[in-house]
KOLMARTOR-739237 format. One line per 4 residues: for each residue x, y, z of C-alpha. Coordinates in steps of 0.1 Angstrom, whole numbers, m for minus. Each point is the difference from the previous one (the first is absolute). Last residue first. Example, Ala and Ser with C-alpha at 12.3 -4.5 7.8 and 13.67 -1.06 7.14 Angstrom:
# KOLMARTOR-739237
137 m11 71  m14 m34 7
//
This chain:
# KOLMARTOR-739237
m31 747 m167  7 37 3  24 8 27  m3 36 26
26 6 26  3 5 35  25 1 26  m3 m15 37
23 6 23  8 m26 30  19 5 30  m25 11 25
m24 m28 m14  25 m22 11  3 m29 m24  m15 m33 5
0 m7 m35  m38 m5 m3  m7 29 26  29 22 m20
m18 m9 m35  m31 16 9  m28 m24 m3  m18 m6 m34
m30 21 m5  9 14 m31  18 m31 m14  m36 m10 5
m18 25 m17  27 4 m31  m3 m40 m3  m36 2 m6
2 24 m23  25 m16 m21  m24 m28 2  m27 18 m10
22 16 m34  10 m30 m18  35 m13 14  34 8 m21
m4 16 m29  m6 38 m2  m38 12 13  11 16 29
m2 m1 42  16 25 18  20 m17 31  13 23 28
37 m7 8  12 m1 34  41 0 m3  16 m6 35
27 21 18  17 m15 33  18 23 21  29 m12 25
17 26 25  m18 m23 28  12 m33 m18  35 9 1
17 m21 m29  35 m2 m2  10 m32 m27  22 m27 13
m21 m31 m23  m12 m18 28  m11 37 24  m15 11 m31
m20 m37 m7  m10 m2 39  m15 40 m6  m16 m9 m32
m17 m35 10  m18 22 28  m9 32 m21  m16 m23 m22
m24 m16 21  m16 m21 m26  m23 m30 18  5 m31 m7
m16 m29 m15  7 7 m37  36 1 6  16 36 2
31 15 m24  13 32 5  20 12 m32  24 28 6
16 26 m25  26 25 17  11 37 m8  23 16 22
19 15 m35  3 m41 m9  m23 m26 m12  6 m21 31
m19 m32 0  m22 m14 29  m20 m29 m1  m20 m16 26
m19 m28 13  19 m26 m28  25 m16 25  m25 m4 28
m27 m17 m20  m29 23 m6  m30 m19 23  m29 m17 m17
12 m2 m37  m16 15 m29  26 29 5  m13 35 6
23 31 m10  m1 30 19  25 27 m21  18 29 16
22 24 m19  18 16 28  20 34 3  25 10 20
8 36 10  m29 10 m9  m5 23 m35  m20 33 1
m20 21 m26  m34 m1 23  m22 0 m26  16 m17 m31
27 m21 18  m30 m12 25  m21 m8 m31  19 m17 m22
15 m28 33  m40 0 4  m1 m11 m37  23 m22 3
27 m8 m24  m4 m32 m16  23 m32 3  m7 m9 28
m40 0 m5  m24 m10 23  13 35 21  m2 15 35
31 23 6  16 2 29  23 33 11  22 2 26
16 30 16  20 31 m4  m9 21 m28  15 0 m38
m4 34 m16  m5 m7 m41  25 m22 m19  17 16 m33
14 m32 m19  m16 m23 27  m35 3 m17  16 m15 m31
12 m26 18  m31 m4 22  m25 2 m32  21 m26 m25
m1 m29 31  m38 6 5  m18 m1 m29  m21 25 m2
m37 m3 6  m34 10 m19  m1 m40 m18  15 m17 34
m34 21 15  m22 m18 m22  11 m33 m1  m1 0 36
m32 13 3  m12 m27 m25  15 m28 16  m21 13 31
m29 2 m21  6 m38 m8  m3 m11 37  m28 22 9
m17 m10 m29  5 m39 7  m7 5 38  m32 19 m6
m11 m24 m25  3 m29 20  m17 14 29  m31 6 m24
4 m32 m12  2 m16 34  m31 19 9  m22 m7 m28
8 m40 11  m5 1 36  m29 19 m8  m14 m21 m32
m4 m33 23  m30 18 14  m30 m22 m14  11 6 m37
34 m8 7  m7 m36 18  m2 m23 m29  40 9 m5
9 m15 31  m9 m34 m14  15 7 m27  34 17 14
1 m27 24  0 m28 m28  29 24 m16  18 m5 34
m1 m41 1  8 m1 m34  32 21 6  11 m16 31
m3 m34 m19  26 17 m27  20 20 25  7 m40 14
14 m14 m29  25 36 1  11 m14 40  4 m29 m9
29 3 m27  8 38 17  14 m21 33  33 m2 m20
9 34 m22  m23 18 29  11 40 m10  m13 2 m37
m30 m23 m8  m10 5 41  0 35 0  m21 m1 m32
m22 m24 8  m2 16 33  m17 32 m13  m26 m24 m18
m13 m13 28  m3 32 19  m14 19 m27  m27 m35 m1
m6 11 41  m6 35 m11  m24 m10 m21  m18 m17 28
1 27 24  m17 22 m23  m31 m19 m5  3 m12 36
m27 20 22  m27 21 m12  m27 m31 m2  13 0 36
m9 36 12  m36 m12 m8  5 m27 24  18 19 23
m30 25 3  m2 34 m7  11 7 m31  m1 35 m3
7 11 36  25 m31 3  20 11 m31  m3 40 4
18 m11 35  28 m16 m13  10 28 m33  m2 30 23
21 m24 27  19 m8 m30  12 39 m11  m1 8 39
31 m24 1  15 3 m32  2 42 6  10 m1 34
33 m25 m4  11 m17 30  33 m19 8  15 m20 21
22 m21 m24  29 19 11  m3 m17 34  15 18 35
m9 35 m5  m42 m7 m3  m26 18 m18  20 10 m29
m23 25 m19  2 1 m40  m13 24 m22  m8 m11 m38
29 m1 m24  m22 m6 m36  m9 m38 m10  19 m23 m22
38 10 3  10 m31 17  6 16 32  m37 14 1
m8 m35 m12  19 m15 32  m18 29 23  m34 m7 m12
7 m36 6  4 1 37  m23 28 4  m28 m21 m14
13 m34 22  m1 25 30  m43 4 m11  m2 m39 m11
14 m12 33  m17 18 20  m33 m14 m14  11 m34 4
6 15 40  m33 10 1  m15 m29 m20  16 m16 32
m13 24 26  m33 m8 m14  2 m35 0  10 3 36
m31 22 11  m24 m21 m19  15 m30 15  m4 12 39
m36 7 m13  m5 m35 m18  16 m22 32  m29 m7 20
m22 m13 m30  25 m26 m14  19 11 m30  m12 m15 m32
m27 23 m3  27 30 m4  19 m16 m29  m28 m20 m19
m15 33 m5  m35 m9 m23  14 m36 m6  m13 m4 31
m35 m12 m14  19 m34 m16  3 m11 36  24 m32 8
20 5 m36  4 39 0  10 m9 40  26 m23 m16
8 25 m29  9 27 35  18 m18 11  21 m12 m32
8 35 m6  10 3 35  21 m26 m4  16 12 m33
10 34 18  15 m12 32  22 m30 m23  12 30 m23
10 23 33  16 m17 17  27 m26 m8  2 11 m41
m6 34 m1  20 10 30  28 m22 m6  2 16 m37
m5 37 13  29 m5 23  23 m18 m25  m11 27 m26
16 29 19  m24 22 23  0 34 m19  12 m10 m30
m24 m30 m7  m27 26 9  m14 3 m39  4 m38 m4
m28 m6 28  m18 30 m18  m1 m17 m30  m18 m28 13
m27 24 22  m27 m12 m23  1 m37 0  m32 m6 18
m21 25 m18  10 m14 m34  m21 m28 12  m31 24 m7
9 7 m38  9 m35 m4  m35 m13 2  0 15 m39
16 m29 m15  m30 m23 12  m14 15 m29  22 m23 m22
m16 m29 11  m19 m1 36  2 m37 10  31 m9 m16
13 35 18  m7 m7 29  14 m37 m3  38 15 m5
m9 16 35  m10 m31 12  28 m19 m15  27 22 14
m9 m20 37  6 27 28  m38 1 m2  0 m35 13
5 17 35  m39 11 m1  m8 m28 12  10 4 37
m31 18 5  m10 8 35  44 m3 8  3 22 m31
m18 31 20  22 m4 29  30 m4 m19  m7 30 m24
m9 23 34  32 m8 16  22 4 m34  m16 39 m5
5 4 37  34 m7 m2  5 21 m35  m15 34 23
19 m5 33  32 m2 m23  m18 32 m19  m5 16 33
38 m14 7  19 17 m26  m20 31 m4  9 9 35
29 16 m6  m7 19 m34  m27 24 23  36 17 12
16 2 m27  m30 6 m25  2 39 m6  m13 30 16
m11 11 m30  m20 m32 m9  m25 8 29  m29 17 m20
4 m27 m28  m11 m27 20  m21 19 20  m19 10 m28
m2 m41 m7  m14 m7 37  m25 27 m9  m11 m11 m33
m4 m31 13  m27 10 25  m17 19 m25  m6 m27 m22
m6 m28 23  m26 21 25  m31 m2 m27  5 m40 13
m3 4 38  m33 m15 2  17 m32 m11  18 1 27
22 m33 6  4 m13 m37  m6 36 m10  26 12 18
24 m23 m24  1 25 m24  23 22 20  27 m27 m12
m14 m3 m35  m1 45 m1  42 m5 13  11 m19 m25
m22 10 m34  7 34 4  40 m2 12  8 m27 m26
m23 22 m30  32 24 m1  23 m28 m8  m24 m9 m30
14 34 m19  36 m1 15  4 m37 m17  m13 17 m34
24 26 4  35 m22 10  m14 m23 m27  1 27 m27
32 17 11  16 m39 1  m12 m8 m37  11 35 m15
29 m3 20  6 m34 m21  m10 14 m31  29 27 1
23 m23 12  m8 m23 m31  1 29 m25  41 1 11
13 23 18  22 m18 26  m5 m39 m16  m18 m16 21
10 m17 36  m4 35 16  m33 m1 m11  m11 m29 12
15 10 37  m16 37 m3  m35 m15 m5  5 m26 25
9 33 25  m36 17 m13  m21 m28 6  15 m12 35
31 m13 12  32 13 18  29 m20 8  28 12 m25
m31 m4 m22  m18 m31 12  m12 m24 m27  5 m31 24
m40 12 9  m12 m8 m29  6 m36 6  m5 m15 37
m24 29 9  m17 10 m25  m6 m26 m25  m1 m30 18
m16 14 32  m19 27 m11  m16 m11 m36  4 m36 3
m9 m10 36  m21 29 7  m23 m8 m33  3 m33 11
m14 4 31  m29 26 m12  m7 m24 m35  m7 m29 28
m19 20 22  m22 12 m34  m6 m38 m11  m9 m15 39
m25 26 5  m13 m8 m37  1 m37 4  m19 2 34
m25 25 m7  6 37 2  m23 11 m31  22 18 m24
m18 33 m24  37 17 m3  m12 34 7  m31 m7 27
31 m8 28  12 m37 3  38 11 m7  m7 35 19
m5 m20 31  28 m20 m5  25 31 m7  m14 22 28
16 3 38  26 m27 m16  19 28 m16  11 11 31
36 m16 m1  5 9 m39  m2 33 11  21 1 35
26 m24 m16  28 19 m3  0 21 33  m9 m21 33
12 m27 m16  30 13 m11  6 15 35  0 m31 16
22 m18 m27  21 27 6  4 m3 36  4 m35 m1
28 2 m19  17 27 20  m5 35 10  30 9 11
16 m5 m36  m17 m22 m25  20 13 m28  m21 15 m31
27 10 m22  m2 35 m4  m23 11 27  m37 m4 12
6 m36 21  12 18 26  m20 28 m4  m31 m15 18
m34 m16 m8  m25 25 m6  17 26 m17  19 m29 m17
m34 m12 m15  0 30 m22  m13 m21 m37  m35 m6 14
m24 0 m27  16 22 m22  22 m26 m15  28 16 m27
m12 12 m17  m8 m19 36  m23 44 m18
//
């Protein structure tokens, strides 16, 4: 949930881990490297969106007739649509927003807010605004895979028609596999993204010159006028047309999702050298052929390739929905683990499927979670075309979050570029609430799943978030305070035992209840004892100087804060044992215990959240993941203590 960028937020698994760490140097790999890897990575979705956004344009919804003016119109909405939206927007503006490097949804989010006032109404309504687009983003990421891969497979019917009852099941299989082989993670399969999807754009630009070369007319589409002429010639209804262009743009975010994966130079010379002039000459292609026959209108993308080339193209549009698709799926784990960091989902296990990039990563439950989600999509829909009228309700009101996000990043971090930069969140703004309408005409045809599904994603984060609060308030109100119960523990101490003792807490300042609990059953003290507390910052990467905090309370007792960015991954046992050896303190980590306080939710009446969401919360703080696979810890070292809170 880009909230970052679902759609393909983990481009460094594909790319390389030079570019994946704090500060984004070039390294081995080089310029060229990255721009190759961007392009094999960032732009996967909004590089296949050409397989179906004319077609769906002059489909039965929008009741257009591909004549002359009306071919012309649409291109010209398409160019400037990729012009304003992605280039201007995206790229050369949102795209400066970069938290200590990062971008996306969900780091924009945590830049605005960090500009506010710290706990203020407005910080509050700000993550409300970054939560929501981070779910509605998630909810038409999931259509990417579906409507990718089943307009690639599509194209059999060009070649075979007899072959058409094959479509469905066919792309049901490539996208099982999909999913099948995440666990084994993208390393390897990463490599050749770059220059499939090289091999991809080239082809895209070959087949738009040699279609524009029959029709060199169409080139007037790059003209504003025609598209300003659309709508003369089709009033206010000509509004609606937007809901198809809105395919061409859809992968924006996702370019500022990867920003910290590649660097924005990369991503920049990407978009602008390669892959932006690829993309609009296809587009105009395929209007020329529109222009020359009106009939091919049907699949101007596989008719516009010449007859002995359609089977070799099937094969390479579907590796590059493939790799679009890929995208999506380590984009989902990408921003699953940010939220998870952010406090907005439960810990969910984690597998590292590669020792030499952090970013590696693969989470079981997102991953069969959207192939469940992927494949109930194409088996219900069908077709691309009905996949379509699905496709960009969601996308566009995350694209007005956007908008408004960096009005308030740019209001109170750009004192000097904010005087254009503001002007322009104003045209951005009536560009995104015309995509909203016209986007909005599609719910009752299948717009309403994206849409159901953000909110129901929304909710889930926003309950889980507050129930956590709750928890917290909850056990501070059945604890002790810590500094009165050690002193007057220490006034007649039970047996103290060699060894070190951690204790998991969110609140310093509270005694434990696992700390309780040992002293209760087993009537021992350790030697030393830790009060540990994982703090995430709203920054990528915990700055050196504030990773760790360790403060002697005295009688071998210690309070320490651990402190992770967003975009890492908490292995506390790690940042403990280079903070001990720091600081001069003697800890053996094979004579270490860690004790950790699992509390079972009951929900209640009493104020807080009514009753279904406390539910709710109780059965997924039930099936969170163990604490020691979040935190890395050994699960030979770790004790887990119960206790019972009412929220």
């Amino acid at each position: 949930m880009s909230a970052g960028n679902p759609k393909s937020s983990a481009g460094p698994q594909a790319a390389s881990g030079a570019a994946h760490g704090h500060g984004h140097g070039h390294g081995k790999v080089g310029l060229a490297g990255l721009v190759v890897g961007a392009v094999g990575v960032v732009f996967g979705d909004i590089g296949t969106s050409p397989l179906y956004t004319l077609r769906m344009a002059f489909s039965g919804n929008y009741g257009l007739v591909a004549d002359h003016d009306t071919v012309l119109g649409i291109l010209s909405l398409i160019f400037w649509a990729l012009t304003v939206v992605v280039t201007f927007k995206y790229v050369t503006i949102i795209m400066r927003a970069d938290n200590e490097g990062e971008g996306g949804i969900m780091a924009l989010m945590a830049l605005a807010q960090r500009s506010l006032k710290p706990g203020s109404k407005s910080v509050y309504l700000v993550g409300l605004l970054g939560v929501f687009g981070a779910s509605l983003f998630f909810g038409d990421g999931v259509i990417t895979p579906a409507i990718s891969v089943l307009s690639a497979v599509e194209g059999l019917e060009v070649v075979a028609p007899q072959l058409h009852d094959w479509i469905v099941p066919i792309t049901v299989l490539v996208l099982g596999a999909l999913f099948a082989t995440q666990r084994f993670g993208t390393e390897k399969v990463g490599r050749v993204f770059g220059p499939i999807t090289i091999l991809w754009f080239l082809v895209l630009a070959a087949l738009g010159v040699l279609n524009i070369l029959h029709e060199p007319e169409v080139l007037k589409a790059i003209n504003p006028w025609w598209a300003a002429r659309f709508f003369v010639d089709h009033s206010w209804g000509g509004v609606f047309i937007l809901g198809a262009v809105v395919l061409a743009v859809t992968g924006g975010e996702a370019i500022y999702t990867d920003m910290g994966h590649f660097g924005a130079r990369p991503i920049r010379l990407g978009w602008y050298w390669f892959v932006l002039p690829s993309l609009m000459l296809n587009y105009l292609g395929q209007g020329a052929l529109v222009l020359e026959d009106p009939e091919a209108i049907r699949n101007p993308f596989f008719i516009g390739v010449p007859e002995w080339g359609r089977w070799p193209m099937i094969v390479l549009a579907t590796a590059a929905t493939v790799i679009a698709s890929q995208a999506v799926i380590t984009g989902g784990f990408s921003v699953a683990r940010q939220a998870m960091q952010l406090g907005y989902i439960p810990r969910m296990r984690i597998k590292h499927t590669s020792s030499e990039t952090i970013g590696q990563i693969y989470i079981p439950a997102i991953n069969w979670s959207m192939a469940a989600i992927v494949i109930l999509l194409v088996l219900s829909f069908r077709t691309s075309s009905a996949l379509a009228t699905a496709y960009g309700v969601s996308v566009s009101l995350t694209m007005l979050i956007d908008t408004l996000l960096l009005a308030i990043v740019a209001r109170a971090l750009w004192p000097k570029a904010r005087r254009w930069v503001l002007p322009c969140c104003i045209g951005f703004v009536v560009i995104d609430l015309a995509f909203v309408i016209a986007n909005g005409a599609k719910i009752p045809q299948g717009g309403w799943f994206p849409l159901v599904l953000g909110i129901v994603l929304f909710t889930m984060l926003r309950t889980w978030r507050r129930g956590k609060q709750l928890l917290r308030e909850g056990v501070q109100a059945q604890g002790l305070r810590l500094d009165t119960f050690i002193n007057g523990l220490m006034l007649a101490p039970p047996v103290r035992v060699p060894g070190t003792a951690i204790f998991m807490t969110s609140d310093p300042g509270v005694v434990p209840h696992a700390f309780m609990h040992n002293l209760k059953h087993n009537k021992v003290l350790h030697e030393r004892n830790l009060f540990l507390t994982a703090e995430t910052l709203t920054v990528p990467y915990a700055p050196r100087d504030r990773r760790i905090a360790l403060n002697a309370v005295g009688d071998g007792f210690y309070r320490v804060t651990v402190r992770f960015g967003f975009m890492e991954i908490p292995d506390v046992p790690l940042a403990l044992m280079r903070a001990c050896d720091r600081e001069g303190l003697d800890i053996d980590p094979m004579d270490t215990t860690y004790f950790v306080g699992r509390e079972t939710v009951v929900a209640s009446r009493r104020v807080g959240m009514p009753v279904w969401r406390d539910r709710l919360f109780a059965l997924m703080h039930r099936n969170a993941a163990p604490a020691n696979n979040f935190f890395r810890i050994p699960g030979n070292r770790l004790v887990e203590l119960g206790a019972q809170v009412e929220i």
